[in-house]
N, C-alpha and C positions, 0 to 999 in steps of 0.2 A: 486877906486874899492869898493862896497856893499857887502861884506859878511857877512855870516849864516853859521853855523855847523847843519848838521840836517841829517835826513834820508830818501832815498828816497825810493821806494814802486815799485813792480811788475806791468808790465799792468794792468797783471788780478785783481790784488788788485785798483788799478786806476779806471778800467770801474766799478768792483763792486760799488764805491765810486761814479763815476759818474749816476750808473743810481739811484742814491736817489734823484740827482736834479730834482727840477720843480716842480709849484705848489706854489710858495709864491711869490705873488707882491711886487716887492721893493729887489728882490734878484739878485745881481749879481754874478752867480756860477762861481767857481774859476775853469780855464780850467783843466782835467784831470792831462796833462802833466803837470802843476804845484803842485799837492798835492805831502804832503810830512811832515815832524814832524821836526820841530825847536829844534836844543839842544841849540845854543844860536845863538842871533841876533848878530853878530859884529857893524855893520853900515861899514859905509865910510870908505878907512882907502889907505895910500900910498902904491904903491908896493914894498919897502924894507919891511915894516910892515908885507905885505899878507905872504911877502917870511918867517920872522919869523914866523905869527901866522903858518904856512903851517910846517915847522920844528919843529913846539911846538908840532901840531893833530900827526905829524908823530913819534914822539917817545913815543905817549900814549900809552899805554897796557890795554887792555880791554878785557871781556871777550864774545863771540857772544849769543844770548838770542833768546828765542822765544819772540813774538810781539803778542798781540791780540787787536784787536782796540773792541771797546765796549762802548756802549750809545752814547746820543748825548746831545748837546748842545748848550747855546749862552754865548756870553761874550756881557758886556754891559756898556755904558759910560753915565752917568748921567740918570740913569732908560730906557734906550734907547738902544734896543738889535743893535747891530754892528757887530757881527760875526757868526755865524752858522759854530759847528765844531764835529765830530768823536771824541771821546773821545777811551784812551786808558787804558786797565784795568793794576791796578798796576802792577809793576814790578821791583824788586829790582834792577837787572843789567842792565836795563833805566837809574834809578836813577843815578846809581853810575857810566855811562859812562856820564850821565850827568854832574855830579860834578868832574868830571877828564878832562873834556873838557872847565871846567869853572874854575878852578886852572889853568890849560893847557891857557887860554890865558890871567890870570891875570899875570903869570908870564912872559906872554909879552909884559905887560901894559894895557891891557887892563882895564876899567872901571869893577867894580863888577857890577854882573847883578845885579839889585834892586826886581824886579819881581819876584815873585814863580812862580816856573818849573808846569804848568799846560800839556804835553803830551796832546797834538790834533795835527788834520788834518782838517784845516780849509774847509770848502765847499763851503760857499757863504760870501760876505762881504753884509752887511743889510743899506740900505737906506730908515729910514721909513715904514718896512715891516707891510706888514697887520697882526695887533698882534693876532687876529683869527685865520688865516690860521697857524703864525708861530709856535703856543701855540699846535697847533693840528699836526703840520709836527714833532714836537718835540716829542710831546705825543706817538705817530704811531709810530717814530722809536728809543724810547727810549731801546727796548730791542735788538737792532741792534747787532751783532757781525760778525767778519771776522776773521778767523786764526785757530791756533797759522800759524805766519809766520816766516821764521828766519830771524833773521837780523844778514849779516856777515861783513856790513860792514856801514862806518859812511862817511860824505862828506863834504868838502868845497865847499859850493856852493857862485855863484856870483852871483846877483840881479839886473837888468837894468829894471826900469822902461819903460812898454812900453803904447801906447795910450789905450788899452782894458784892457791889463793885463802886469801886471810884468814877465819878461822872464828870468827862473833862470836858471841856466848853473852849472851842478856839475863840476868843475874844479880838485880835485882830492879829489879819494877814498882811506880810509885808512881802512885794514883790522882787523877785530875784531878775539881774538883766541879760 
């Protein structure tokens, strides 16, 4: 089983998100019904594992927070923009459900994430995009905002790679106080 701890998002906050797509060659948009914000990657893992990490998310305490998504941007691999994402403007009680969710599964073995906690919603994954277009989709909607929204609650989601796109499945919600 693929799991991810992350957050997922209202419709309404979904279609907003969706009609920014379109307009950059080389972009394959990430379907609606998939956006959503990573607290951490798990990967692969056995189901006695999923059942621990699943009883580690459930006895965390956290506290519920407004959400504002805000800017945009790419993440990029060898000078080579690869992602196009929603940025989200700081937020303390982000952070800190982040790092309780990241204690939370190292005390279930999990590997430490290596990565600094970057907070996005990916849009499009970039194959070659044309760097005119993307330099100017970025520029246009760098002053982007959505919210505040609240967020009450955080998710075990499952990950199946599928032929167009990856099909995530929240498997269970835990509530935020």
């Amino acid at each position: 089983m693929r799991l991810f701890v992350g957050l997922d998002f209202p419709w309404e906050t979904k279609q907003l998100l969706a009609s920014l797509a379109g307009g950059i060659p080389g972009a394959r948009w990430v379907p609606p019904e998939n956006y959503h914000l990573t607290l951490r990657f798990i990967g692969e893992v056995p189901a006695h594992d999923a059942e621990e990490i699943h009883h580690a998310l459930a006895a965390l305490r956290a506290r519920a927070f407004p959400l504002v998504l805000a800017g945009m941007g790419t993440f990029a691999k060898g000078g080579q923009a690869t992602q196009l994402w929603v940025g989200v403007e700081r937020n303390p009680l982000l952070e800190a459900l982040r790092n309780k969710v990241e204690i939370a599964l190292q005390r279930t073995g999990c590997e430490p994430e290596r990565r600094r906690f970057t907070p996005h919603i990916t849009l499009a994954r970039l194959r070659e995009p044309a760097a005119g277009k993307l330099v100017g989709f970025v520029q246009s909607h760098n002053l982007f905002r959505a919210g505040p929204m609240p967020v009450q609650h955080f998710f075990l989601f499952s990950s199946r790679l599928g032929k167009e796109a990856s099909v995530y499945t929240p498997e269970v919600e835990y509530a935020l106080h």
